[in-house]
N, C-alpha and C positions, 0 to 999 in steps of 0.2 A: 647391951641387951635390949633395953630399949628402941632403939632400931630398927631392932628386929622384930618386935613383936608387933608393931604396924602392921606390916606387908602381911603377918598372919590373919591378924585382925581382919584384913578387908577381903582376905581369901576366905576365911570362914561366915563372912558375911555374904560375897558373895555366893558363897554357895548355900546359903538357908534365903539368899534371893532368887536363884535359879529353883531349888525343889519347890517354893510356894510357888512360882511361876507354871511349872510343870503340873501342878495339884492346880490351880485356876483351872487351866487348860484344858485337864483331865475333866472337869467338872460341865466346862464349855464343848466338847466335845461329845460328853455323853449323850443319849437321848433321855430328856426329861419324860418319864410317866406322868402319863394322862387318866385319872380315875376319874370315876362316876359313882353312882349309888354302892354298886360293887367295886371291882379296879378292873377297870380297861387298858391292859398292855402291850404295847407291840411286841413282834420276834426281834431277833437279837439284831444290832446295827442302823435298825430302821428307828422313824418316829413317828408318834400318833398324840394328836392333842384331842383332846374332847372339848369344845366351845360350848356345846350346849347341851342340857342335858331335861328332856321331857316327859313327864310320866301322870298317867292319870292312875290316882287311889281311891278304888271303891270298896265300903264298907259299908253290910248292912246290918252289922249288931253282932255276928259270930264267924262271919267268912269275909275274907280280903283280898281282892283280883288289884293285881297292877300290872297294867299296862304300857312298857316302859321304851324309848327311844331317845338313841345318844346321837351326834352331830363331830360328825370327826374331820380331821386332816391333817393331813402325811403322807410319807412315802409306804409306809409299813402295808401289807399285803399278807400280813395275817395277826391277829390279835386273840386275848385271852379278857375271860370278865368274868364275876363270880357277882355272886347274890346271896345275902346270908338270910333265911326266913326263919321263923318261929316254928312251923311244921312241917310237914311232907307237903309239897307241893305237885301242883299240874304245871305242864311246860307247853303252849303252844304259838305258832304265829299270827301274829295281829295284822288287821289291815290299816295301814295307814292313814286310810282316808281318816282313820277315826282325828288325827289328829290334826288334817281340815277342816273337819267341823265344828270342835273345838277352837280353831282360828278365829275362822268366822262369827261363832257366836261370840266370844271372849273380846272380838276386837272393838278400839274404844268408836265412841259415838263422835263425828265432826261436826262440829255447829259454827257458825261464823257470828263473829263479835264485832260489831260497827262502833267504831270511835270519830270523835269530830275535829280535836285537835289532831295536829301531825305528830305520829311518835316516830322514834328513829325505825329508818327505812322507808318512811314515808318521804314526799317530795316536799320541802326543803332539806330535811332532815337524813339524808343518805350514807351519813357517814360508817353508819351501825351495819351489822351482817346478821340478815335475820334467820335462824334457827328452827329445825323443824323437830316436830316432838318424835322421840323414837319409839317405836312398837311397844308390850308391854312382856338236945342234948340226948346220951346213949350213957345207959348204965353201966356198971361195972361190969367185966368181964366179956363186952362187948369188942370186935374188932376195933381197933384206934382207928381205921379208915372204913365207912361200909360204901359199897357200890348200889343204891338203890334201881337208878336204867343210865342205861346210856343209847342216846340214839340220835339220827341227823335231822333235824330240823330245818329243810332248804339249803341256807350256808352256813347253819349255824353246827357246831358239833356240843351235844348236850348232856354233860354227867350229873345226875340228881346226886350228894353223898351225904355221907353221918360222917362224924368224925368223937372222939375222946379225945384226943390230943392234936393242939396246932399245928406243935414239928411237922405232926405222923400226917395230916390234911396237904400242907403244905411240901412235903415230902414229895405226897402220892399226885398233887398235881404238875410238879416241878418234871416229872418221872412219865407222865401220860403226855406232854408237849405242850402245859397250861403256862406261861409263862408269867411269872408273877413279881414282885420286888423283893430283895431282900427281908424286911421287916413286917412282911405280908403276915406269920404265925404270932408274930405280939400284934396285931392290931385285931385276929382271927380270937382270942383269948377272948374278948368276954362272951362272944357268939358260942364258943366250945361249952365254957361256962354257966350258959345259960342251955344250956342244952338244943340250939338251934340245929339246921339244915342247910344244905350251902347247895345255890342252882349256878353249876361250872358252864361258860359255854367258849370255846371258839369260834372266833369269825372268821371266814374266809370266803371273798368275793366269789361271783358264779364264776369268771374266767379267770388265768392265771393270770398272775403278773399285771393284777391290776391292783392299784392302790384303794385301801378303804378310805372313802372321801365321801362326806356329803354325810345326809339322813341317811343313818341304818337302819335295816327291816325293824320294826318293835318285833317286839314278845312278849307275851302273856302269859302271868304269873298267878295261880289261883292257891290259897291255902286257909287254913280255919284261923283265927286270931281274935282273940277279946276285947281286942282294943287296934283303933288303930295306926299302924305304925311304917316309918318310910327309912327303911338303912338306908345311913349316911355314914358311920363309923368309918367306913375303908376309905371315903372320901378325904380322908385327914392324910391320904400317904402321896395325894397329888403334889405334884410343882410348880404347876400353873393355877390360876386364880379360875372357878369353877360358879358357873349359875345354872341355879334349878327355874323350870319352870312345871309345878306340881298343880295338876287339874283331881280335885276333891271332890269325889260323887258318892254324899249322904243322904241321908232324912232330916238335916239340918246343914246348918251355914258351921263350917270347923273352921279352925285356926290351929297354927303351930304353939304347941306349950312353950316354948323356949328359941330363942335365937340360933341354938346348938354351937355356937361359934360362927357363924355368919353374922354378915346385915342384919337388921331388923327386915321379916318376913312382910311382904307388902301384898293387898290384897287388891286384886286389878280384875276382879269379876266377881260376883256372885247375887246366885240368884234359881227361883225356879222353873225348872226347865217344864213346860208344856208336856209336846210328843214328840219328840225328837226324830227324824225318822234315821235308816240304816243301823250303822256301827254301833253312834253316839245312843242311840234309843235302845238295842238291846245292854249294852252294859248300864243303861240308868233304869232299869225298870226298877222299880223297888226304890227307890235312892233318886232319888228327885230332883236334890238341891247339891246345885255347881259351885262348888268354891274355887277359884284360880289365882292361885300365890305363887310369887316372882322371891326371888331370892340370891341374893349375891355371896361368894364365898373369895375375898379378894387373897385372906390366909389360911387356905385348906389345911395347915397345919393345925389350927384351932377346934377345926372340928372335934368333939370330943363324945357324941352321943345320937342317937339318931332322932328322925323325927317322929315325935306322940304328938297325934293330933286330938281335941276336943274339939267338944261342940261350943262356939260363940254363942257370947251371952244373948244376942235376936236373930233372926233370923231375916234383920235389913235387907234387901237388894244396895248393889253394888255397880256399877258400871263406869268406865274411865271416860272422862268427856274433854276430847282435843279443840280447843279453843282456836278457829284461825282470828287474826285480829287485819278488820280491814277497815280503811280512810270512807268516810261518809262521803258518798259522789252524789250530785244534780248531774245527769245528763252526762257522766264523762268527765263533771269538773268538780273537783273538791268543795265538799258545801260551805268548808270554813274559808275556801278563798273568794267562793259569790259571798259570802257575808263579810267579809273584809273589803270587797270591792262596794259592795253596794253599802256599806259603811263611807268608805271614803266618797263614793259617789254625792249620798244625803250631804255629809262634811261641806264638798265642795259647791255640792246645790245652795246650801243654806248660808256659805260664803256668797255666793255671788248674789243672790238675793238681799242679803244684805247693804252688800255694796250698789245695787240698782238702787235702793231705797233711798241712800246717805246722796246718790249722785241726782237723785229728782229732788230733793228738797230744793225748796225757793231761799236763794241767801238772804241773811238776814241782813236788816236796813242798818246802816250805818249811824252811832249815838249822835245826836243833835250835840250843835255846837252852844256852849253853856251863855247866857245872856250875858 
């Protein structure tokens, strides 16, 4: 009997190695969802990552406009994305340049740093590879699902809705062609909860059968709120590792209350803006002072809450200053090797002078011979 039970053994083993091999597979084949602030979806079969994700939040004490644009690539040729807000919101489209302006002003300052020794990369020193800095809720008795508008926004296709129950949200967008993840109505739970609003939109390029690639159009997002605040909750249902770049327009310098399960929130601009002119100038009138915070999410599973912002304790200027570091030249030639040379130059002057001196002396007289 013994004998026998080998040959079973390693057929039962084989085969709990073939189903986990099949289950990898399955997992590698899938297409990994790509969220953002809301969750960013592809249709079925395709895939869509979001790299980057950019949005300016303006608050001036009782109302809060954001202005938001995702950075995508894949194949996918239609997508789904949802926005949880605290009220009834406006829905319209943004001009991009806004977030040229923003570039420009935000980008850091270059100054050049003169050194005199050679550091690696310099000449003798070549061995090194030098590095460059990189950029910076509804009441009871209320329908479970309500339809507030639905309308097309250029490529965007746009449902404002209420919800009482997650399933039934969740349900009603699965059912209109919103395509969402599994786990989308538990992560929907404290938004229902709280009695928010959810801004649905579909993406789909102007032509067919083009893939959504690159900067997508913004959209702007206006609603009342007490405080201000940036959803990131849905953010925690991504696969891939996820960075915010969040441009802040107050009447003070803000900061993030909490990490939310990212990086530590890193502040790579701030300051007050003059007169800005176009885009940037109409959405800061009132709201002066530019905060710009960079943010890394390497385990979007962490995320657990969204971002409240406060006002920082002053109201410092801030701006990022990229160091290049360059060898001190005379004319073309390194100053520490004309001082090296003209070193050994003096060295060898002050030898041979010396030796002129020893070779003029008059020899001396030879001692008398003793009486």
């Amino acid at each position: 009997m013994f004998g026998q039970r080998r040959p079973r053994r390693r057929t039962r083993l084989l085969a709990v190695l073939l189903i986990l091999t099949g289950i990898q597979l399955g997992r590698i084949a899938a297409p990994a969802p790509a969220l953002a602030s809301g969750a960013l979806l592809p249709g079925a079969g395709r895939q869509l990552t979001v790299g980057r994700e950019e949005s300016v939040l303006r608050w001036d004490g009782t109302r809060e406009q954001i202005v938001l644009r995702l950075t995508a690539d894949g194949d996918a040729d239609r997508a789904a994305w949802i926005m949880p807000v605290p009220h009834r919101a406006t829905v319209a489209l943004a001009d991009p340049v806004l977030f040229d302006q923003l570039h420009t002003l935000t980008a850091p300052v270059h100054r050049t740093r003169r050194h005199f020794w050679p550091e690696d990369g310099d000449w003798p020193l070549t061995t090194g590879s030098a590095t460059s800095p990189g950029p910076p809720g509804a009441g009871a008795g209320a329908p479970r699902v309500g339809v507030v508008d639905r309308r097309r926004l250029g490529p965007f296709d746009v449902a404002q809705l209420t919800a009482t129950d997650p399933g039934a949200l969740d349900g009603w967008l699965r059912s209109n062609g919103f395509p969402f993840p599994p786990r989308l109505d538990t992560a929907l739970q404290p938004y229902v909860a709280d009695h928010w609003e959810y801004v649905a939109v579909r993406l789909a390029p102007a032509t067919a059968d083009t893939a959504l690639h690159g900067a997508l159009d913004p959209l702007h997002l206006a609603f009342a709120s007490d405080r201000p605040v940036y959803p990131m909750r849905l953010s925690g249902l991504a696969a891939t590792p996820q960075s915010l770049g969040l441009y802040v327009l107050a009447a003070h310098r803000m900061e993030p209350r909490s990490a939310i399960g990212g990086e530590r929130p890193r502040v790579v601009y701030a300051g007050r803006l003059g007169h800005p002119a176009g885009e940037l100038g109409e959405l800061a009138a009132g709201t002066p002072y530019l905060t710009a915070i960079g943010q890394e999410f390497p385990y979007p599973s962490r995320i657990t809450a969204d971002h409240v912002l406060r006002r920082a304790a002053s109201d410092t200027p801030f701006q990022q200053v990229v160091y290049e570091d360059r060898l001190r030249e005379v004319a073309g030639v390194p100053a520490w090797l004309l001082t090296v040379a003209a070193a050994l130059l003096l060295a060898v002057t002050a030898a041979s002078l010396t030796a002129v001196r020893h070779s003029r002396r008059p020899p001396s007289a030879p001692p008398s011979p003793p009486r």
